[in-house]
N, C-alpha and C positions, 0 to 999 in steps of 0.2 A: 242305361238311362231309365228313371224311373219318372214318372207319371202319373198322373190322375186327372189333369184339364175341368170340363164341364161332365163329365163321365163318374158312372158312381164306384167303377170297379177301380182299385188299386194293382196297376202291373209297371213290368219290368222288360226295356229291351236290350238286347246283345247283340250290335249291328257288326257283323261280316265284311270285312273293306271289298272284297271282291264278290260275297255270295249271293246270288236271288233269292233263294230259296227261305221259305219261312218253315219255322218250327214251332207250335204252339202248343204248351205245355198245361194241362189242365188238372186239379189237384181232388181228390173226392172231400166229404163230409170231415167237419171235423178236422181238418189238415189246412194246408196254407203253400204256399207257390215255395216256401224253402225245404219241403219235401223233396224238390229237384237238385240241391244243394250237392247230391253226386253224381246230376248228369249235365249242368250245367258247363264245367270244365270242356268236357272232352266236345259236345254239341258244339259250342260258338267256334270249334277248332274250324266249323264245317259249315257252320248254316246260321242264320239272324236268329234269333231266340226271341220268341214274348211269353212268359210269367205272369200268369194271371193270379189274382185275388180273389175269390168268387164272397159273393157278397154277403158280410157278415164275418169272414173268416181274413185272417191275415191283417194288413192293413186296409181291406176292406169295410171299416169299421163307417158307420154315415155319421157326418158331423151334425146331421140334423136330425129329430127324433124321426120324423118320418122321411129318410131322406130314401129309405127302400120300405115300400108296402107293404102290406104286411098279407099279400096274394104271393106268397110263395107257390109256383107252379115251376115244371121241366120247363116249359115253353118262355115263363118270365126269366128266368137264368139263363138259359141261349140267348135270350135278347141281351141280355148283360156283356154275354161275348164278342155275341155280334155287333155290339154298340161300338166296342173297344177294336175289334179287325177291321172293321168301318171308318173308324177314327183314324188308325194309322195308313189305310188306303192298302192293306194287305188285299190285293186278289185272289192268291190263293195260299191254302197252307197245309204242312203237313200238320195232323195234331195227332199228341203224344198224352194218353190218360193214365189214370189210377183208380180202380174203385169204382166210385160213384160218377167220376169226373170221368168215365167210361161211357155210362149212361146217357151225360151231357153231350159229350162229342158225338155219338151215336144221334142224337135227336137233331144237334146243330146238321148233323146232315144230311138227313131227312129234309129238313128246313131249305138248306142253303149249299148240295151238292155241288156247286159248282165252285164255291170257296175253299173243297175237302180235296186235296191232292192226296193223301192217304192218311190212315188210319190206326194206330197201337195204339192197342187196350190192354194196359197191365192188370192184372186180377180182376180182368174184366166181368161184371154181373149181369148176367141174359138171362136168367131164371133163377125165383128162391124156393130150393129146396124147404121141405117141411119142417126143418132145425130152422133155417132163416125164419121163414113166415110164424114157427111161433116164437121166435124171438123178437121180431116187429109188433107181434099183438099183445108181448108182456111189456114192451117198449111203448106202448100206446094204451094202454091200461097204467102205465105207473110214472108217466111223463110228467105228471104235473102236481106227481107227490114225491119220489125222488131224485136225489140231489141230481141233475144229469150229467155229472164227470161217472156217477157211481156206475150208472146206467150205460156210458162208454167205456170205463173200462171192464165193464162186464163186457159187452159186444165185443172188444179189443180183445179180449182173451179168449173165446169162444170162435174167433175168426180166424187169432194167430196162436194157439194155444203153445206150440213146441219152446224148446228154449233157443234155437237155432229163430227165433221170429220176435225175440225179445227188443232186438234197437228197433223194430217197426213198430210195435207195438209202444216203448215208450216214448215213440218219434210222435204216433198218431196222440197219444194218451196230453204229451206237452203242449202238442197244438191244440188239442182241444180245451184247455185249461184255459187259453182266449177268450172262446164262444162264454157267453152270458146263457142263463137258463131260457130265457125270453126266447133267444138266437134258436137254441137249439131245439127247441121246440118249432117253432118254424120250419125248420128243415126238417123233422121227425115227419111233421102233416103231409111231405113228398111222399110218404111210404103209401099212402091212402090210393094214389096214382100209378104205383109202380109196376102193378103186375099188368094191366093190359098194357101199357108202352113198352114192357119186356115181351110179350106177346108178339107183340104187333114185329120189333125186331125182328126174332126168332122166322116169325112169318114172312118178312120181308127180305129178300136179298138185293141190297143196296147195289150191288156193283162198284162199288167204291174199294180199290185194294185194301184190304185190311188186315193186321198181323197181331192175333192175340199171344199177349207174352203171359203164360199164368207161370206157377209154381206146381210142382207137384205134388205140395202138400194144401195145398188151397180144396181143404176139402168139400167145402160149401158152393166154390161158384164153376170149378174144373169139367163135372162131367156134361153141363149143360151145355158149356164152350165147345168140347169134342163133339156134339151132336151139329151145334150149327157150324162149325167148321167144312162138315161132312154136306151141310145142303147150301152154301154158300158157297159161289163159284170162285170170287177172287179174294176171299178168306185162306188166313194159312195159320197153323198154330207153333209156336215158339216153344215148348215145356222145357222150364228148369228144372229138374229134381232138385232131391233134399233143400226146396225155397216154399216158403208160404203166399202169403197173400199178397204183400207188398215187394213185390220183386225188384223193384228199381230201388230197395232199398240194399234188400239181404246180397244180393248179388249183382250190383253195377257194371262190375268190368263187363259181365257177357251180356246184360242187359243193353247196355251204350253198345257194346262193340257191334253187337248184329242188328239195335235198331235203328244206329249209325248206317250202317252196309244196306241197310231194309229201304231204309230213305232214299239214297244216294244212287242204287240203282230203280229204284220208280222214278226220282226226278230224272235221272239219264235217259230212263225211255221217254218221257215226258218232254222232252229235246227233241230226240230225235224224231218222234212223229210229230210234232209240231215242226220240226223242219223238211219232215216228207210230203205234208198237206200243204208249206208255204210252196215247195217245187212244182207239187201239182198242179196249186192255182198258177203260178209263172205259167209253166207248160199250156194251160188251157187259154190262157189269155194271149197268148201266143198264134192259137190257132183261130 
């Protein structure tokens, strides 16, 4: 079912005739909710699905000029989420990212912990190495001189460079082909904010299970992941070899397969002590 109400974001649901369980799917910069186009199949086998739009991207397009502000902030785009998991009365969910849409989910639950039943972060970004940071400041220096598809497919190439990374690359490159220079520029001003909220991450151990999926050739955002894996209690790391940045593209089968199984047993514990704590209250109310 797709949707859009009084709400500004553009999504998509895949309701489960028997599942509770939510699966929310978030897409990074420059991309669009049919990036999930090869995990969408096997997920609704399992679980309700919501496909977001983040705004500006996808059919999240505003039919009014100012129908999104032009206060692009982390914290305005959670709210976009949050507006949309609110809408459909989801209490809790697992959410599933890419990218930058890593970044988001990470802040959504900072915010709103108690709606995060767990966490995958594909090519997830917790620190930009020195090649990053000066590719953001040649990004931010030539923003508003050139063309910015040119500017993303430079980024696009320099992120996924191998040829084994080529359909992600011109998966992200066709999405981006959407965004307007206006758009993109908007979302570029996030870079301004991003190093102390990657900080603050790194610094923070959420407690929230979390399963970063990267690639082994993800040479930009990989070794910073292995560090907080390491100071993160209920973090675990997924590595595919020979996969680059976008792994829910290059390699779906073991992507879905294990963050299918990833899900499926945190939800099953999530059961089961929920039904240890209702026995307990019985028990006590008893005495």
């Amino acid at each position: 079912m797709r949707s859009r109400l009084h709400i500004l974001l553009d999504y998509t649901t895949y309701l489960h005739k028997d599942a509770t369980t939510w699966v929310t799917f978030v897409h990074g910069a420059g991309g669009s909710s049919s990036i999930w186009y090869k995990q969408v199949r096997e997920f609704r086998k399992h679980f309700n699905i919501l496909l977001l739009d983040l705004r500006g991207h996808g059919k999240s397009k505003p039919s009014l000029k100012d129908a999104f502000d032009d206060n692009y902030t982390f914290d305005a785009i959670t709210d976009d989420i949050s507006e949309v998991i609110e809408n459909l009365k989801i209490k809790k969910s697992h959410f599933v990212g890419i990218s930058l849409g890593t970044i988001l989910i990470r802040n959504f639950a900072e915010r709103w912990p108690h709606r995060v039943e767990s966490m995958v972060l594909g090519g997830a970004i917790m620190k930009l190495n020195f090649r990053s940071q000066v590719l953001m400041r040649l990004g931010v220096i030539f923003k508003s001189v050139i063309p910015y598809l040119w500017l993303y497919k430079f980024f696009a190439f320099i992120m996924m460079p191998n040829r084994n990374h080529r359909e992600s690359r011109s998966l992200f490159i066709r999405e981006a082909k959407k965004l307007c220079q206006k758009e993109f520029i908007k979302w570029f001003r996030l870079t301004a904010d991003i190093n102390p909220l990657l900080r603050f991450f790194r610094a923070t151990d959420i407690k929230i299970p979390t399963l970063y999926v990267m690639g082994g050739e993800d040479y930009l955002f990989l070794p910073a992941v292995n560090k907080v894996v390491q100071k993160h209690e209920n973090s675990s790391l997924l590595l595919i070899e020979h996969c680059g940045h976008v792994v829910n593209v290059e390699q779906p089968k073991i992507f879905n397969n294990l963050v299918i199984n990833y899900i499926s047993d945190i939800s099953w514990e999530s059961i089961l002590v929920l039904k240890a704590l209702k026995e307990e209250k019985q028990q006590l109310s008893k005495v």
